[in-house]
N, C-alpha and C positions, 0 to 999 in steps of 0.2 A: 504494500500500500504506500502510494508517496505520501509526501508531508501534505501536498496540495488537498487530497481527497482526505486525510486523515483532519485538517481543519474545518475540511465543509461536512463529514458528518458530524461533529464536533459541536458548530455554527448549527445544525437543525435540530438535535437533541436541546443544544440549549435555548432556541426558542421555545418550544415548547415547555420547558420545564418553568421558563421565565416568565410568563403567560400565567402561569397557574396561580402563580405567589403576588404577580402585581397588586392587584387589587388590594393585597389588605395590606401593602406596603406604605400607604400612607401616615398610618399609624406608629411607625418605627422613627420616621424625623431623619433614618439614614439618607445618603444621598443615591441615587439611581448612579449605575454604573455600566456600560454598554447597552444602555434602555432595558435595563433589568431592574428590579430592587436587590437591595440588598440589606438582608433580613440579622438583626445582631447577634440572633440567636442561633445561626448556624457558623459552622467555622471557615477558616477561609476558602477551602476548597471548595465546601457544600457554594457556596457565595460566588465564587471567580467561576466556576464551569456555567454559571448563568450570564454571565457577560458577554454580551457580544464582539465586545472589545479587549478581551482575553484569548480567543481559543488557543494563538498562539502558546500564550506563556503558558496556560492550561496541558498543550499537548506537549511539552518541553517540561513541564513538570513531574509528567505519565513517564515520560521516558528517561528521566533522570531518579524516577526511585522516591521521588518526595511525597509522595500521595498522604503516605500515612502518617508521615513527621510535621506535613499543614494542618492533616485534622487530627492530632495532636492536644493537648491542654495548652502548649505555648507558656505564658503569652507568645506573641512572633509581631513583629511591626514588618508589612510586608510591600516594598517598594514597588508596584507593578505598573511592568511595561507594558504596554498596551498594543496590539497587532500593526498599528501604524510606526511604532517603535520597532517594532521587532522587521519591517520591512525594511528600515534603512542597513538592514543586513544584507546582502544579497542570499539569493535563494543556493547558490553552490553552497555555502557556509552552514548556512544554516539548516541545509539538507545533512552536512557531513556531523555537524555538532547533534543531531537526532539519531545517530546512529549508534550501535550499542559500544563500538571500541573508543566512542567517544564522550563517553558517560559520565570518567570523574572531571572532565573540561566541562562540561556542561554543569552536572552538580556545583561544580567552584561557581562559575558564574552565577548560575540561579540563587545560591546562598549570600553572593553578594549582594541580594535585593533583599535581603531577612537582619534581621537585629531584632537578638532573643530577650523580648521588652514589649509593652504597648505603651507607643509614644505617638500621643497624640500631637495636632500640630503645633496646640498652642504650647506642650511642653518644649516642642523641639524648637521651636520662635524663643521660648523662654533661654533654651543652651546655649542658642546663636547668640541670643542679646549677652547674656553671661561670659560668655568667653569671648567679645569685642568682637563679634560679627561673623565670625565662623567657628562653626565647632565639629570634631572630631568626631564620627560616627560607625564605632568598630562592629562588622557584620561578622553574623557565624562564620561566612566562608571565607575568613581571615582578610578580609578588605577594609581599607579605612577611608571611607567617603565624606568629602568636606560637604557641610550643610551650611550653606549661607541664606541670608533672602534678600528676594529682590524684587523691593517694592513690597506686595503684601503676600508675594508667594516663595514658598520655600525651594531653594535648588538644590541640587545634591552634585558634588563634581566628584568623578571616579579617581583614584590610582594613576590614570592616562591623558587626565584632563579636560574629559568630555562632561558636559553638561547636561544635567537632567531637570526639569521643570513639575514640581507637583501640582498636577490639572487639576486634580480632585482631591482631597482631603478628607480624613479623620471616617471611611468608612468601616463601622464598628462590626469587632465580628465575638463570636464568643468566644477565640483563641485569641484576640487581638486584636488587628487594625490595620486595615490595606488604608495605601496614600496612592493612588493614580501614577504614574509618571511617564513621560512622555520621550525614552530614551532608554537603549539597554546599556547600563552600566560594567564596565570587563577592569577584570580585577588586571595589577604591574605586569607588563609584557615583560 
């Protein structure tokens, strides 16, 4: 199966499933994410395979092993790149990094969008302010990404110096707390 077909059945499982839950997603105050809800009492993965703006990271997270360490107790603060981020990969790469000899490269990466914590944003706007404008943010997969902001939204720069934007913020899960981001983060070449 390629990656191609493995995200678009991915994409139609998670409509339907996102469909079912909208309606009483009002009540939660979270923010909609891939025109899904997202529900606080489920955990991150029950939450992100309803995204339509996931399948990516969703099908990268299947085949990196993480399924069961997301839904998890956590907490986990989990930086998610979103399928527009994940396209400024090229599709040769990111075909090869789905492959199974390519697993702990992938895991590394993936773990670099995790920090075993729930930080919300206004804590992590609180570390920036604290530590003069940028602060230190050590993830499981041994990465340390600088969080700055800019203007009223929070960035996160990689190991490499790439920049990542949080779109979305502070959505609550019952293992912790996905932040949107608009950019895959890759731990020191």
């Amino acid at each position: 199966m390629t990656f191609k077909t493995l995200i678009t059945a991915a994409l139609a499982a998670t409509t339907l499933a996102g469909a079912a839950f909208a309606e009483s997603h009002a009540a939660t105050g979270n923010p909609m994410v891939g025109g899904a809800a997202m529900f606080p009492e489920m955990n991150i993965v029950e939450n992100a395979v309803n995204s339509a703006d996931h399948t990516t990271l969703v099908a990268a997270v299947k085949a990196a092993g993480l399924v069961d360490t997301l839904m998890s107790e956590g907490p986990f603060t989990v930086f998610a790149p979103t399928n527009a981020a994940f396209d400024r990969i090229s599709d040769a790469s990111l075909n090869a990094l789905l492959q199974p000899e390519a697993k702990a490269q992938l895991t590394q990466i993936l773990t670099c969008h995790v920090v075993a914590a729930n930080a919300m944003s206004d804590a992590i706007a609180g570390m920036i302010a604290d530590d003069n404008g940028a602060h230190a943010v050590q993830t499981v997969g041994g990465c340390t990404l600088q969080a700055k902001m800019d203007g009223s939204s929070i960035t996160l720069t990689d190991e490499n110096g790439r920049d990542a934007t949080v779109t979305i913020a502070d959505v609550r899960q019952s293992n912790g707390v996905i932040h949107v981001i608009d950019r895959v983060l890759l731990p020191a070449q």
